[in-house]
C-alpha atoms as one frame of an Amber mdcrd trajectory, in Angstrom:
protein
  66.944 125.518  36.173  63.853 123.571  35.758  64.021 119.698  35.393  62.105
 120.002  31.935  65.202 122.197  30.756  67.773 119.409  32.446  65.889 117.144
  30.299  65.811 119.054  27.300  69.738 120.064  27.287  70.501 116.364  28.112
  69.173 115.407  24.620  70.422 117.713  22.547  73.770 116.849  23.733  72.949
 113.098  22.735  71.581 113.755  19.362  74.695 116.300  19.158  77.121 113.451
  19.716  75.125 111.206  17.254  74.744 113.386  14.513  79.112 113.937  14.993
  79.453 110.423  15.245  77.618 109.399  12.364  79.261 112.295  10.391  82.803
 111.524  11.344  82.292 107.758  10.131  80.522 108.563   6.934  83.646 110.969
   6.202  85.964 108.465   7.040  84.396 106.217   4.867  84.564 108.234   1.950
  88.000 108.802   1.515  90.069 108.014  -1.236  88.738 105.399  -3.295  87.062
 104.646  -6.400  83.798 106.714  -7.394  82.402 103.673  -9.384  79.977 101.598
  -7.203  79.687  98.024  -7.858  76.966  95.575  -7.032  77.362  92.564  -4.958
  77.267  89.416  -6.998  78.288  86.666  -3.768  75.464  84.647  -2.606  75.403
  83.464   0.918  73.579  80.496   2.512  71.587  79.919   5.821  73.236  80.156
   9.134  72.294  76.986  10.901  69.821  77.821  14.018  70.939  76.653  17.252
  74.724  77.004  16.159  77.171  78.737  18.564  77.764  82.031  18.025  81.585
  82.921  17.789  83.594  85.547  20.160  82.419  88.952  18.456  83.804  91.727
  19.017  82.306  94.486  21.068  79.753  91.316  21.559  77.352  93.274  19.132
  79.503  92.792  16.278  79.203  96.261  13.970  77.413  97.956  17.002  80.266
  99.643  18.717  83.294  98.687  15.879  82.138  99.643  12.504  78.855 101.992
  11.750  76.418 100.799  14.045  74.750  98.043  11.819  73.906  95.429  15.260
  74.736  92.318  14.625  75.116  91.896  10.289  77.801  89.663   9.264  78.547
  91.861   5.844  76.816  93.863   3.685  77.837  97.042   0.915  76.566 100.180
   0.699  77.514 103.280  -1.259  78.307 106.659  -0.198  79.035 110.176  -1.154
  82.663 110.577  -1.965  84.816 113.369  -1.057  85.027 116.399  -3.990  81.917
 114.447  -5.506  80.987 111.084  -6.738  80.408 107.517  -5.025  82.335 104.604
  -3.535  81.184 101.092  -2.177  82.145 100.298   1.210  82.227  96.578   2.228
  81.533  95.220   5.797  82.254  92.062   6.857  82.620  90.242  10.368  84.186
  86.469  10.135  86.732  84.221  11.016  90.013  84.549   9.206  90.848  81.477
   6.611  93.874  82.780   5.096  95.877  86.015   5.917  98.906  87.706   4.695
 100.550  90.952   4.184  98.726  91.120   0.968  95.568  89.652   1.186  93.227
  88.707   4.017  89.855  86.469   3.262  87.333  86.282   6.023  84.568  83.979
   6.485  80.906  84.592   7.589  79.189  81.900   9.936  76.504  82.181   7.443
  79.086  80.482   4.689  79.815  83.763   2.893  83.492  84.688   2.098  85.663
  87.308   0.625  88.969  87.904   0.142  90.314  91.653   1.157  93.698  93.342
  -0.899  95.427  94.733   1.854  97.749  97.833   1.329 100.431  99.762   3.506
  97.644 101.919   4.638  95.175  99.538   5.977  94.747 100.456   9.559  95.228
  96.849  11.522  93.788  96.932  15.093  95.132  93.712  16.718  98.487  94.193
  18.615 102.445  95.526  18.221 102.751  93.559  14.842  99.641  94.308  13.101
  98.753  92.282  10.274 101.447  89.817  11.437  99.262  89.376  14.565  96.362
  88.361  12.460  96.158  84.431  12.365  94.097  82.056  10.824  90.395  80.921
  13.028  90.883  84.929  14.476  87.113  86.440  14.468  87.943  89.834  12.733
  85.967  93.140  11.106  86.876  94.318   8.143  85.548  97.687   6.171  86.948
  97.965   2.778  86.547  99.996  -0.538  85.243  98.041  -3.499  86.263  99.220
  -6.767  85.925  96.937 -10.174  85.117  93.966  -8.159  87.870  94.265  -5.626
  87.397  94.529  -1.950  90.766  96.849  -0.690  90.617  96.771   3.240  90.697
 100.089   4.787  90.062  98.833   8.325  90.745  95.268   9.966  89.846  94.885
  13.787  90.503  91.424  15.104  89.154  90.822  18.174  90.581  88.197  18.677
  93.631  89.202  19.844  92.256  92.731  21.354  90.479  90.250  23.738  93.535
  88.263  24.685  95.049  91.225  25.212  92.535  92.895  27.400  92.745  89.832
  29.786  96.432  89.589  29.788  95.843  93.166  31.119  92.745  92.296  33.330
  90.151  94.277  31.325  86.597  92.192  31.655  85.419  93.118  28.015  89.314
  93.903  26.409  91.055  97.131  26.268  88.646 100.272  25.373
């Protein structure tokens, strides 16, 4: 085999894992939830320069968690729903200000918050307890469906705790 065909088999593989990547999160996203899409209405102020940036997880934030957006702090955008329509999905990466079994609200370090409905099927990434484990200051993710205004969280990673836990364990960069 030629090196030019080594090359050329190498990255189709790559762009065959992308395109199933990106695929597989897109359908994930587009599961069960409203088809309405609804606009944004929360503004959000300046991050001050020179300000420390908070433990993030994956240390690119969305990069390796949530979609592959680098380093964004929250955002919507609306996708394709299963058997037809559209849904808003939510981002958001922030420090936790007030959690319970019902509701989580996260805050941005650029001032922007939001408070998530949580449900028995969120999926909670954080340790044995779940949602229990989350505490207020945590740096979490959170990907939710908005429908009429409200933000139901689908997915909450806190890394906080997935750190902690990765060093209890003696992973560098937390459990993968």
């Amino acid at each position: 085999m030629k090196l030019t065909e080594k090359r050329w088999r190498l990255l189709g593989t790559v762009a065959a894992v992308a395109v199933t990547t990106t695929a597989g999160g897109v359908a994930w996203a587009t599961t069960s939830a409203d088809p309405t899409p609804s606009p944004s209405t929360s503004p959000s102020s300046p991050s001050t320069p020179g300000q420390e940036q908070p433990d993030r997880p994956g240390k690119g934030g969305f990069a390796r968690g949530a979609f592959g957006f680098g380093g964004a702090l929250h955002g919507e955008f609306v996708v394709p729903k299963d058997g037809g329509g559209y849904q808003t999905v939510a981002t958001q990466r922030g420090e936790v200000t007030a959690v319970s079994k019902e509701s989580l609200t996260v805050k941005s370090e650029d001032g922007y918050s939001r408070t998530y409905t949580m449900t028995e099927d969120t999926l909670v990434n954080a340790a044995r307890d779940g949602i229990d484990d989350v505490k207020t200051g945590n740096t979490v993710t959170v990907v939710a469906v908005v429908a009429d205004g409200k933000a139901t969280a689908s997915r909450v990673n806190d890394g906080t705790v997935r750190k902690a836990a990765g060093e209890k364990w003696g992973f560098k960069r937390g459990p993968r």
